[in-house]
N, C-alpha and C positions, 0 to 999 in steps of 0.2 A: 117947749123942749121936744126932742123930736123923738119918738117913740123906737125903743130898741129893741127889734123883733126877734122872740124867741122862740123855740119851739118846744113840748112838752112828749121828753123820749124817754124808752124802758128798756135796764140791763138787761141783756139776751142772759146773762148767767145767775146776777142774785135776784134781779127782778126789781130794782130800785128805780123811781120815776125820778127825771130832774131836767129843769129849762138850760137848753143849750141854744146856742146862737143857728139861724136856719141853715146857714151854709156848713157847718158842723153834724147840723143833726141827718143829712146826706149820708152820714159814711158814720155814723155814731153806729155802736157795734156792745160795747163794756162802759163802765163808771169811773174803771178804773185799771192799774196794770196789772193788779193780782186775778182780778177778773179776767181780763183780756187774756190772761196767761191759761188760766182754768178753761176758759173757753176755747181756745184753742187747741188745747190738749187732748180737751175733751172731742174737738170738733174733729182733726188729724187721726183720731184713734181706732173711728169707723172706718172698717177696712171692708171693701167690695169685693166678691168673689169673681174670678175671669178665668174664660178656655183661654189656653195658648195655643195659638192661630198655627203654630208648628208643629208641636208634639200630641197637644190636647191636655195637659196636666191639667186640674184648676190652681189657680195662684189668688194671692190676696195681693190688692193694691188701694191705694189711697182714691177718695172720690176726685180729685182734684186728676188725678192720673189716668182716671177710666177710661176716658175718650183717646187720650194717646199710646196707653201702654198695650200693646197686642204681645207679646212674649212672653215667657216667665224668665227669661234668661236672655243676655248677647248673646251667645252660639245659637240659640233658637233665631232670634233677631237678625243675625248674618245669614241664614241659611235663608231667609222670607226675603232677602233684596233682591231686584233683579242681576242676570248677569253681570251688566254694562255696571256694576257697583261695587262687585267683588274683588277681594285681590290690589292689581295693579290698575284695575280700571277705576280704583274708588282714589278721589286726589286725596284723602286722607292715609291713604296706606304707607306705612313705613318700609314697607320690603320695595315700593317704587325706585327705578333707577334713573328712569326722566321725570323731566318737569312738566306742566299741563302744557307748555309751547312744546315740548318734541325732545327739549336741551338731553343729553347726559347729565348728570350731577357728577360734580367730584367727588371721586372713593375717599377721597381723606378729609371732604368739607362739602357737606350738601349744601351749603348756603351757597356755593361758586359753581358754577359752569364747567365743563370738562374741557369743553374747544380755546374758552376765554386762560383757564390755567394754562394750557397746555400752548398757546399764547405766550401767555407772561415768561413760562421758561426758555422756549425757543429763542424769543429777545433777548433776552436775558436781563426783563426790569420786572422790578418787585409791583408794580401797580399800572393797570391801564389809562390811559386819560379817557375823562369825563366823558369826551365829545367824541369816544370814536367805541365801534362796532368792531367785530370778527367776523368777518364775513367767511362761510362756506362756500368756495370756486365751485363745487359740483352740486351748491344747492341740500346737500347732503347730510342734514343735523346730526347725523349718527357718524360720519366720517370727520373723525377730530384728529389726520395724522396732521400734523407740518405742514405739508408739501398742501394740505388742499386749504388752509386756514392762510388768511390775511388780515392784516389790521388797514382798517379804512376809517374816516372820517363819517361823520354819520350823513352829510351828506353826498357824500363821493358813493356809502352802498345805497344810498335812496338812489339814487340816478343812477347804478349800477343796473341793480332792478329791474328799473322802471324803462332804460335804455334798449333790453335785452331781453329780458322776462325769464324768466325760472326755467322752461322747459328752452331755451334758445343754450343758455349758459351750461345744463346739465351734458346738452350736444357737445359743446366745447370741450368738456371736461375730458370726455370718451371721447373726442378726436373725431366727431361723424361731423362738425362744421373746422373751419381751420379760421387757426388768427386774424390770418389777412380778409374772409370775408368778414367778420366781424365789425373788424374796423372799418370796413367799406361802409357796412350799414350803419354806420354810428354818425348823429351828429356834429362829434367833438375826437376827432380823430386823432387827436394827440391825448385826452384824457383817458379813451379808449385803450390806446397804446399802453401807457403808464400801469392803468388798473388790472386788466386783463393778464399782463405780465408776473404781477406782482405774488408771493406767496412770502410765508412768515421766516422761512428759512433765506430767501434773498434779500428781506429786512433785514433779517439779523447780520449778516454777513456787513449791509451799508453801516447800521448803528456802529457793528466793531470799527469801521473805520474813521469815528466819529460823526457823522452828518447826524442832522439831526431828524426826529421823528416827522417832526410838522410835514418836512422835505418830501415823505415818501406816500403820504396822504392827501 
């Protein structure tokens, strides 16, 4: 018969010896749950003294804590971050009005987009499709009127982009390059036409006449 190895361990609290299996007696600690309970109570109870790395109070903290807790307080704790953490620059902060990509939030639903809302009403549809983007015409994340938002296919703004580049497209906007060299540079000089043309206000106008969305991306 094959030998069932045990090992011979001692309560840290009443001090009682007993054979536990070896892989057990690893992390064996108590006898039992009243023990474990006593023990821990007892162990959680030793409170460490600490400067706060802010003000200089001394504070009590747990040994478990010592190494991470430098504060006696969060307003001490906020005051020790750096700038770049503060405020609006911290992605935790609630008083933020963009998102970590640049977005607005919507004043009446931070879970939504400003440019994307501001979309869907122009349309005049309750919900974007899956497969398509709002593209900013001047590049401009902070500029969510109408007139500079479009709804594009996601790949119609990937090869917008990538057709034109960001600082070609903002020329465009401000009138320092014209339509017509644009489309010269392009490609796909009818798709050029189409996209470049397009803004959410001249959507809306084709949807009232029925055509449909697919049609205009």
């Amino acid at each position: 018969m094959e030998k069932i190895n045990k090992v011979n361990v001692k309560c840290q609290e009443c001090g009682m010896e007993e054979f536990v299996f070896a892989s057990r007696a690893k992390k064996y600690t108590c006898c039992s749950v009243e023990c474990l309970a006593k023990f821990n109570s007892r162990r959680y109870s030793k409170k460490i003294e600490k400067t706060c790395i802010n003000c200089g109070i001394i504070f009590m903290v747990k040994p478990s804590h010592h190494e991470r807790r430098k504060c006696c307080s969060y307003e001490c704790h906020c005051k020790t971050l750096p700038e770049k953490l503060k405020k609006d620059g911290n992605p935790n902060y609630k008083g933020r009005v963009t998102d970590h990509d640049g977005y607005f939030f919507d004043e009446n639903n931070r879970n939504e987009k400003k440019h994307r809302n501001v979309c869907k009403k122009t349309l005049g549809i309750d919900k974007l499709p899956v497969d398509c983007d709002v593209h900013h015409r001047d590049c401009n994340k902070l500029n969510n009127l109408p007139e500079n938002l479009v709804l594009l296919s996601k790949s119609s703004h990937r090869w917008l982009h990538k057709q034109f580049g960001t600082a070609t497209l903002k020329a465009f906007a401000i009138k320092k390059i014209s339509l017509k060299e644009l489309i010269e540079w392009s490609d796909d000089k009818e798709k050029a036409t189409k996209l470049l043309n397009l803004t959410c206000i001249t959507q809306s106008v084709v949807l009232k006449q029925g055509e449909l969305l697919e049609n205009l991306v």
